[in-house]
C-alpha positions as CSV (number, residue, x, y, z in Angstrom):
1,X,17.9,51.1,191.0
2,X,19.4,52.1,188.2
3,X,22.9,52.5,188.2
4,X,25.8,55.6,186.4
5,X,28.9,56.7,185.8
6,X,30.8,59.3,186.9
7,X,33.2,60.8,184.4
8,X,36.5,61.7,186.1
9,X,35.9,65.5,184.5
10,X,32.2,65.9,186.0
11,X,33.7,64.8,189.3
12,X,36.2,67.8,189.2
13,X,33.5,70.0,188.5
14,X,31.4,68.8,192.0
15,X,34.3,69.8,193.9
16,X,33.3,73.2,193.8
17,X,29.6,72.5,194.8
18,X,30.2,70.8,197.6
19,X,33.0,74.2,199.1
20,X,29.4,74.7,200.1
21,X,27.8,71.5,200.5
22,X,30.1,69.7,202.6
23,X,32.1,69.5,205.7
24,X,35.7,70.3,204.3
25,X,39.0,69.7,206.2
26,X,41.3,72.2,207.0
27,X,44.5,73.1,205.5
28,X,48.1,73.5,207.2
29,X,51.6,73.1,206.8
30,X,54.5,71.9,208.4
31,X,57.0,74.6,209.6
32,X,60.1,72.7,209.3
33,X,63.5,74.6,210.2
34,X,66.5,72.5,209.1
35,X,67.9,75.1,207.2
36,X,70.3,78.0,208.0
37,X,68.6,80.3,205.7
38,X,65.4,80.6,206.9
39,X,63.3,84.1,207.9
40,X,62.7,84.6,211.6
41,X,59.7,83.5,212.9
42,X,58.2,87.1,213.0
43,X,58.3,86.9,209.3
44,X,56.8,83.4,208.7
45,X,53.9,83.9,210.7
46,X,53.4,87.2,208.5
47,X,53.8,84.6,205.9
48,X,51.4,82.2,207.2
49,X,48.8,85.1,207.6
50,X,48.6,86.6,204.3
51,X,48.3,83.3,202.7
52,X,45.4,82.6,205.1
53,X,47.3,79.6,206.8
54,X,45.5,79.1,210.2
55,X,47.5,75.4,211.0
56,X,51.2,75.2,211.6
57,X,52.7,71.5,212.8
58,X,56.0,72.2,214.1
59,X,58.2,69.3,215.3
60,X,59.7,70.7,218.9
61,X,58.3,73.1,221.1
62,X,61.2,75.9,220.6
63,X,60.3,78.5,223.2
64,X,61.1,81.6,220.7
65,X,59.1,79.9,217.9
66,X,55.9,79.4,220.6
67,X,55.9,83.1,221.9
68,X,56.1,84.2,218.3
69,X,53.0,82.5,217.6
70,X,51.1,84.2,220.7
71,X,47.9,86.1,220.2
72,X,48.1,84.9,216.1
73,X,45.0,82.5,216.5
74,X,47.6,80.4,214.2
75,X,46.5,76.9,215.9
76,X,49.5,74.7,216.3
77,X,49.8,70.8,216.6
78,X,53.8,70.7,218.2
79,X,56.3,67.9,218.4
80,X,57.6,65.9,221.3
81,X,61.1,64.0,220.4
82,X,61.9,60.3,219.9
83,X,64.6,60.4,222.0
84,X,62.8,61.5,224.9
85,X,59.8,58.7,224.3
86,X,61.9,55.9,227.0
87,X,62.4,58.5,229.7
88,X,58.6,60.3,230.0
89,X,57.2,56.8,229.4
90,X,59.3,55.6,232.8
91,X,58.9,58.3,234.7
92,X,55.2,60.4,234.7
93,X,57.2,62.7,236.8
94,X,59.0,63.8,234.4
95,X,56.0,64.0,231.8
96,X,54.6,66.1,234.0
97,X,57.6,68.6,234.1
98,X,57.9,68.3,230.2
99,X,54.3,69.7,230.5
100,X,55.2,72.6,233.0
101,X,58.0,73.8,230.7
102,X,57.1,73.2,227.5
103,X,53.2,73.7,227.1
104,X,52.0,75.7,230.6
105,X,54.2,78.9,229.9
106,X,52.6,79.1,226.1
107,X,48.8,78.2,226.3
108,X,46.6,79.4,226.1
109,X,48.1,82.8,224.2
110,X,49.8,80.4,222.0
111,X,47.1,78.1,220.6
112,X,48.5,74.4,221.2
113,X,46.1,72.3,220.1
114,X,48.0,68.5,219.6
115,X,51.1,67.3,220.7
116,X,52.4,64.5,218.4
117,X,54.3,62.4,220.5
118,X,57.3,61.2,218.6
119,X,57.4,60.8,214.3
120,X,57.1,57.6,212.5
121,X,58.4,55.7,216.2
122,X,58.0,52.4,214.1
123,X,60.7,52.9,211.7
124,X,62.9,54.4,214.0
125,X,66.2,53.3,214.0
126,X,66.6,53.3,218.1
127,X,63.7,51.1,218.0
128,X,61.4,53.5,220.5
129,X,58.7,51.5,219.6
130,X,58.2,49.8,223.3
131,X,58.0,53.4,225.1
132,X,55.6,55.3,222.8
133,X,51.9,54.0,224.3
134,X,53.5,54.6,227.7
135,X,54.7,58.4,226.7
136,X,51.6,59.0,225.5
137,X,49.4,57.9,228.5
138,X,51.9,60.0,230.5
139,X,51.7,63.1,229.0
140,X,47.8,63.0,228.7
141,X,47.7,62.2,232.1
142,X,50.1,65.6,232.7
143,X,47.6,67.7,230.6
144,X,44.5,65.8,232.8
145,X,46.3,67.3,235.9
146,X,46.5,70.9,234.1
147,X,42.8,70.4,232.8
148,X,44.4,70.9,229.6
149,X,42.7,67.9,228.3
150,X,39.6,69.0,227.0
151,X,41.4,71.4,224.7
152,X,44.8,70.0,223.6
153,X,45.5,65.9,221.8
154,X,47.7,64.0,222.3
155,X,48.4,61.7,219.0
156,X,51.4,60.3,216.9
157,X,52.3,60.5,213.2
158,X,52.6,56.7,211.7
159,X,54.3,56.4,208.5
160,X,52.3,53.5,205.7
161,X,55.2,51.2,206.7
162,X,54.0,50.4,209.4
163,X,51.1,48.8,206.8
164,X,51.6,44.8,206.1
165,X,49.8,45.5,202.9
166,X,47.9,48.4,201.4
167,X,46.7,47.3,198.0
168,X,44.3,46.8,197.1
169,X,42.9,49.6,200.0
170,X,40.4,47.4,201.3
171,X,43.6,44.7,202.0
172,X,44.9,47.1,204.0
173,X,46.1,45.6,207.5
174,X,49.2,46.7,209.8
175,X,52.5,44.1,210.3
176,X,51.4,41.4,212.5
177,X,54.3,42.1,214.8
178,X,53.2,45.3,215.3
179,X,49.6,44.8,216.4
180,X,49.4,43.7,220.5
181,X,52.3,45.3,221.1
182,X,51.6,49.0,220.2
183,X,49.1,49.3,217.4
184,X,45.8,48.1,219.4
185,X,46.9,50.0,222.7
186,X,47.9,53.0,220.7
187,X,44.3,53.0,219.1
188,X,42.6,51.8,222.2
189,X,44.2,55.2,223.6
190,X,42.9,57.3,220.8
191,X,39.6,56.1,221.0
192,X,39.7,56.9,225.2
193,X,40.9,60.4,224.5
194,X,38.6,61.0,221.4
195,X,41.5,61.9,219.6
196,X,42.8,60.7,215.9
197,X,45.3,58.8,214.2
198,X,48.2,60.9,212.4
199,X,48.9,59.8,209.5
200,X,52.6,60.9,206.6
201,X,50.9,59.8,203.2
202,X,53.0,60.7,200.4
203,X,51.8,59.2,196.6
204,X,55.1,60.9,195.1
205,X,57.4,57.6,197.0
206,X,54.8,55.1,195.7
207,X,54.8,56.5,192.2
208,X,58.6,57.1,191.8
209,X,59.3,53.9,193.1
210,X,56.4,52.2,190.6
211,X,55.9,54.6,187.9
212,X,55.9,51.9,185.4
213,X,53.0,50.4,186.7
214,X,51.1,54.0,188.5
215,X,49.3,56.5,186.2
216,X,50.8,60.1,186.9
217,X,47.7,61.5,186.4
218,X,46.8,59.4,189.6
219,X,49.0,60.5,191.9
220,X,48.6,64.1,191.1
221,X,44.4,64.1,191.0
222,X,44.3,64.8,187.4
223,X,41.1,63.3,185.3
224,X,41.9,59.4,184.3
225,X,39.8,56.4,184.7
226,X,40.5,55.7,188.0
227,X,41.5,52.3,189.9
228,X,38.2,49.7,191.0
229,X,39.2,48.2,194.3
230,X,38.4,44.4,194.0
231,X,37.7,43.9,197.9
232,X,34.6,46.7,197.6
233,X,34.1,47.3,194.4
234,X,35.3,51.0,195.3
235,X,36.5,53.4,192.5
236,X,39.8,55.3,193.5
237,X,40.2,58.3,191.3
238,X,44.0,59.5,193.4
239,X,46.7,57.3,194.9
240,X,46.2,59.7,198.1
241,X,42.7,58.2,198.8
242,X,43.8,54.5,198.6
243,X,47.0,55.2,200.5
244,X,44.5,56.7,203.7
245,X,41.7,54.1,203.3
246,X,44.2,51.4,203.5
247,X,44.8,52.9,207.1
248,X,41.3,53.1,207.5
249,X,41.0,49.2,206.7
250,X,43.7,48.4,208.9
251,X,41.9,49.9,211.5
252,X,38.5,48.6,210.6
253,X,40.4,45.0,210.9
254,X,40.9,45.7,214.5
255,X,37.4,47.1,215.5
256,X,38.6,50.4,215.6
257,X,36.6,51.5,212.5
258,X,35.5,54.8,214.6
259,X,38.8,56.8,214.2
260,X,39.3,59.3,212.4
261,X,43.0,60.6,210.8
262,X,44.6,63.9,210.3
263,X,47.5,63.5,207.8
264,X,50.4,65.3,209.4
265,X,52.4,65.2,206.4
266,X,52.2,64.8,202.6
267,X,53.7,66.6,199.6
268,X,55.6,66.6,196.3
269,X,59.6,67.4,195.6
270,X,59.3,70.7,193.1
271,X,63.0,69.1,192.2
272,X,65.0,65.9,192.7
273,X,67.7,63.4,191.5
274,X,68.0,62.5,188.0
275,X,66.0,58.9,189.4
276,X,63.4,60.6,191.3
277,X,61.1,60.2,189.0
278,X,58.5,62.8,188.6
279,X,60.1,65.5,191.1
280,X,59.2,68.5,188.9
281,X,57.8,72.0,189.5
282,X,55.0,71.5,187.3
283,X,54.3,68.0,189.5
284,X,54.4,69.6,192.7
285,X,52.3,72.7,191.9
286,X,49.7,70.1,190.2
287,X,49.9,67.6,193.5
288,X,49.8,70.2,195.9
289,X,46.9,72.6,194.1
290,X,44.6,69.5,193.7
291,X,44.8,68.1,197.1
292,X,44.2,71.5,198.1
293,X,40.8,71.4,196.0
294,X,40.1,67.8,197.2
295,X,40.6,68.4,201.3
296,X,38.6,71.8,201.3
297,X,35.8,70.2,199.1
298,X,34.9,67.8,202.1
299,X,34.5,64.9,199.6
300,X,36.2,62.5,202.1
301,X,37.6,59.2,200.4
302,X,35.5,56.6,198.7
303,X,35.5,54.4,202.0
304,X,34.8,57.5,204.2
305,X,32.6,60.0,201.8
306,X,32.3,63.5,203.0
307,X,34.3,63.0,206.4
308,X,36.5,66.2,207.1
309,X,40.7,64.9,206.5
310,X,43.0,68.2,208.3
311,X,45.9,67.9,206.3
312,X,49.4,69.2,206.7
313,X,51.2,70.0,203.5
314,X,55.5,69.7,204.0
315,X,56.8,71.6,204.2
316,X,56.0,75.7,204.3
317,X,59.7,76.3,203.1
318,X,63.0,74.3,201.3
319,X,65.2,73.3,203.8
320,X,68.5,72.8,202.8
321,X,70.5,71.2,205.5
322,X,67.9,68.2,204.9
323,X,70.6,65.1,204.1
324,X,69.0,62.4,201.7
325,X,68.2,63.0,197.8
326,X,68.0,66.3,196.5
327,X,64.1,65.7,196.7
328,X,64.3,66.6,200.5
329,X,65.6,69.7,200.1
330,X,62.7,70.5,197.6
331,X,59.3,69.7,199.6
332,X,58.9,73.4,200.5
333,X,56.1,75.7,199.2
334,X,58.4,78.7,199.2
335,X,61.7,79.7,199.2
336,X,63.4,81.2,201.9
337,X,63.3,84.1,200.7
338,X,59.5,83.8,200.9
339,X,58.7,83.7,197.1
340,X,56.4,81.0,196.2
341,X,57.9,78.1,194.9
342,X,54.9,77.9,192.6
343,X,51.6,79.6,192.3
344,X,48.9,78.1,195.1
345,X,45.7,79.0,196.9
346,X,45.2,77.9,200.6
347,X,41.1,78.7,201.0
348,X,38.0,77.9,198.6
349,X,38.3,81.6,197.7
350,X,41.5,81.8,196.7
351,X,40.9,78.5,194.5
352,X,38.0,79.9,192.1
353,X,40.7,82.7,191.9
354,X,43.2,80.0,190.8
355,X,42.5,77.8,187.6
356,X,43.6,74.0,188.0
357,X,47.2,73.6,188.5
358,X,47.4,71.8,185.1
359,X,46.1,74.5,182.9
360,X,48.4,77.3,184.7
361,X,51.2,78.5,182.3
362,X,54.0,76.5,183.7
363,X,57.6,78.9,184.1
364,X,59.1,79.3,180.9
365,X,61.6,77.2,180.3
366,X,65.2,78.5,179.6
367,X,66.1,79.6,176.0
368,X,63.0,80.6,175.5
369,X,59.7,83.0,175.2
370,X,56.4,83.0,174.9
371,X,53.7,84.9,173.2
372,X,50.1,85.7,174.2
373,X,47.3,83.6,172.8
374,X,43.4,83.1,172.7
375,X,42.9,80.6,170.3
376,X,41.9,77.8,173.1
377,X,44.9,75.7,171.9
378,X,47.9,74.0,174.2
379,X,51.3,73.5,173.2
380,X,53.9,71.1,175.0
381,X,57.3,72.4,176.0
382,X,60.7,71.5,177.8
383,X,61.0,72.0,181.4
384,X,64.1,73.4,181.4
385,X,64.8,73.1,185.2
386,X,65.2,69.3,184.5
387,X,68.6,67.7,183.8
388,X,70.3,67.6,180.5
389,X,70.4,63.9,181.3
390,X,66.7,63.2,181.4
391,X,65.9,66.0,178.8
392,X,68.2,63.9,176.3
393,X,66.7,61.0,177.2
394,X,63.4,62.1,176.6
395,X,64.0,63.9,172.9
396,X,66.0,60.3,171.6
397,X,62.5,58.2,172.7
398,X,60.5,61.2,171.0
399,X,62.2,61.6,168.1
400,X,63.2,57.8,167.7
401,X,60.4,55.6,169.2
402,X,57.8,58.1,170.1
403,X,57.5,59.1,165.9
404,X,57.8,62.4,167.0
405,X,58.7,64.6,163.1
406,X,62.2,66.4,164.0
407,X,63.6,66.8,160.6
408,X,63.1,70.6,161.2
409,X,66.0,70.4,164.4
410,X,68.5,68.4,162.2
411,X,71.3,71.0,161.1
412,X,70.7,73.5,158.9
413,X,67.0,73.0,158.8
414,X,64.7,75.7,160.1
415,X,64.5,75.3,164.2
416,X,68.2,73.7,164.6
417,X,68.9,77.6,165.7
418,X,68.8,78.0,168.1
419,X,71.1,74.8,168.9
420,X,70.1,74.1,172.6
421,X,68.6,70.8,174.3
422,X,65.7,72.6,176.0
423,X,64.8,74.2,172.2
424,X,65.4,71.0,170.1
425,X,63.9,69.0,173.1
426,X,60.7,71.8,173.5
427,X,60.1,71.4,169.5
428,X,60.7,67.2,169.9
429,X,57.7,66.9,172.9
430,X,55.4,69.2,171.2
431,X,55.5,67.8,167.9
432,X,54.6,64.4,170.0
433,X,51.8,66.3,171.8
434,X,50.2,67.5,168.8
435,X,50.2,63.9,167.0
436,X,48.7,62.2,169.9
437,X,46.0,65.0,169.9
438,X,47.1,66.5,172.9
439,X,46.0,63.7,174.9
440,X,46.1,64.1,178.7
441,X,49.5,62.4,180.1
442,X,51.0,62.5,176.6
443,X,52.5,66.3,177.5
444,X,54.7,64.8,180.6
445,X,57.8,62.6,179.0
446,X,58.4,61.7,183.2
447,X,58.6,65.7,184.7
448,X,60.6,66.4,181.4
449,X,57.7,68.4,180.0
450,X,54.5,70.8,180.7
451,X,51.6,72.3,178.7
452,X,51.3,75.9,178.0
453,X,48.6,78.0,176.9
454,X,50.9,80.3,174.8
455,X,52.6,79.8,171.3
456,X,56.2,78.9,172.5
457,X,58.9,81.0,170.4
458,X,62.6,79.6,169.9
459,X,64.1,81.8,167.8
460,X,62.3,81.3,164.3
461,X,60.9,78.7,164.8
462,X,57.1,78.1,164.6
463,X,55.5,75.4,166.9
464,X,52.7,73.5,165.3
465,X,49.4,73.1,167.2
466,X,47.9,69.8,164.9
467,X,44.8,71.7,164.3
């Protein structure tokens, strides 16, 4: 049989023929509220349906929240707390009154399809590991009594922790200590109730922890050359596929190669601390738009071709009572005002609509203007939402070890006016660009930089394009 290559360009191209070819996943968000800022719930579901949203994962089961989303057809997957997992798995009495109050007053007006019982129980901190199997059977034996159990799921969101190892994805196996305990009777339970595994996969921690050694291009599903797993010989064009086909090998490991995931959460920080790497605008919009493209294309992973992955994008808005890094105050997809944080499509018709999220004129950056242009060219600029810190770091290894020409930012030479770091830095990164021949990844200097499709304009100063 003879044997060929895909290029990494022609395989963007099919994900367009198979919108109509394929089985795709669905698309949804989580509806996070720790924020004191937010728009009432009569507003986000406004939100939610004129951006086509159709899946909400919310993480309690707020009764005002619930009745907003009555008679929406909005279908919602909602939370049951950790801190709750030892009492309902002790007492079925009491998962049976959880049911009554929480899910009986709403359903079926309010379209409840999942409840994820507990988040991430294995890292937990109150180690509520022990009681989650037992909640689970609890409450599905509640909905059993309701005959609710044909129509709503009972699952739980695992974070890749929980994975012993998960590279190469065909390695991928759970901790040992985990596995008779919880991990086998959790999956044992899924496969009873035909439900699936919930799954928070997020590329950006892997990358900003190992961008040394992780192509950007990647984790954010842009063209490169891909990553050949040695176990199966398997080529991994995104970090996002290996990271779920690792889970899919761990399950595979335990005979439980038959169920199927819904990622409940993954995302990218549109902003972060100067040592988040890669926590950009310009990151997010590119992470986000393509794993758009890639769930609603139905191309599966490369261990699970054309199987249908729901996936919940985090969050729908920044939350900013979120302690941590500044990343977790940045996951959202709008503001609270309800401005998109960035320009995105949530349906295979708003995405032919939308070009790639990498050849989208990223915001200008401060200090500076652009000017319309059809001459096909790209120019590299400074992203000026980034810190002076990283932004100086970046122009010294352009100018110095990058080769980049900046004799015309020194004083008194043409672009030194005028005298900002986003200017000199903007005229430093595309002068690079241009002499690598505006090479894919070489417009990026780690989030400090984005392509444009305009001639940028600092004061006088011309921008070469190389040609």
């Amino acid at each position: 049989m003879a044997h060929f290559t895909l290029t990494p360009y022609f395989l963007f191209f099919l994900l367009f023929f198979f919108f109509a070819s394929a089985e795709s996943g669905s698309i949804g968000v989580n509806y996070g509220r720790i924020a004191d800022n937010l728009p009432p719930a009569t507003k986000v579901v406004q939100l939610l349906k004129t951006q086509n949203i159709d899946r909400v994962k919310l993480y309690d089961t707020d009764p005002t929240i619930l009745r907003t989303f009555a008679g929406t057809q909005i279908k919602l997957t909602v939370g049951f707390p950790n801190e709750q997992l030892s009492s309902i798995a002790k007492h079925p009495s009491q998962a049976l009154t959880w049911v009554q109050n929480n899910i009986l007053p709403f359903h079926p007006s309010t379209q409840i399809e999942t409840i994820a019982v507990g988040n991430e129980v294995f890292v937990d901190p109150h180690n509520t590991t022990s009681f989650l199997v037992p909640a689970m059977i609890n409450i599905q034996a509640a909905l059993v009594k309701y005959k609710l159990d044909s129509v709503i799921k009972i699952s739980t969101p695992i974070a890749l922790s929980c994975l012993q190892s998960s590279y190469p994805s065909s390695a991928g196996a759970f901790k040992s200590e985990l596995i008779e305990p919880v991990i086998k009777p959790m999956l044992e339970f899924l496969r009873r109730t035909g439900s699936f595994l919930m799954v928070n996969a997020y590329p950006f921690f892997a990358y900003e922890g190992n961008a040394d050694v992780i192509s950007l291009d990647y984790a954010l599903f842009r063209p490169n050359a891909g990553v050949v797993d040695s176990g199966n010989n398997l080529r991994y064009l995104n970090l996002f596929d290996a990271q779920i086909d690792a889970v899919f090998s761990a399950m595979s490991v335990l005979q439980y190669p038959d169920i199927n995931i819904t990622v409940s959460e993954t995302g990218w920080p549109s902003e972060g601390d100067d040592k988040e790497t890669g926590s950009t605008t310009t990151n997010a919009a590119t992470y986000n738009g393509n794993l758009i493209r890639h769930i609603l294309s139905g191309t599966g992973t490369p261990l699970r071709p054309k199987s249908a992955i729901n996936t919940y994008l985090f969050a729908l808005f920044n939350e900013n009572q979120k302690p941590g890094p500044s990343s977790e105050r940045n996951y959202g997809l709008f503001y609270p005002n309800e401005e998109k944080v960035y320009d995105i499509a949530f349906t295979p018709e708003g995405l032919k609509r939308l070009p790639a999220p990498e050849e989208r004129e990223a915001p200008v950056a401060r200090g500076g203007s652009v000017r319309a242009s059809s001459s096909g060219v790209s120019w590299c600029v400074a992203n000026g939402k980034m810190s002076e810190g990283k932004l100086q770091k970046a122009l010294d290894y352009a100018c110095g070890e990058g080769g980049a020409d900046c004799r015309q930012i020194q004083p008194g030479a043409t672009c030194y006016d005028p005298n900002t770091l986003v200017a000199h830095a903007s005229f430093a990164f595309n002068s690079y660009y241009q002499k690598k021949g505006r090479g894919i990844g070489t417009c990026d200097f780690q989030g400090a930089a984005f392509v444009v499709s305009h001639p940028p304009k600092f004061g006088k100063c011309a921008f070469p394009t190389g040609d």
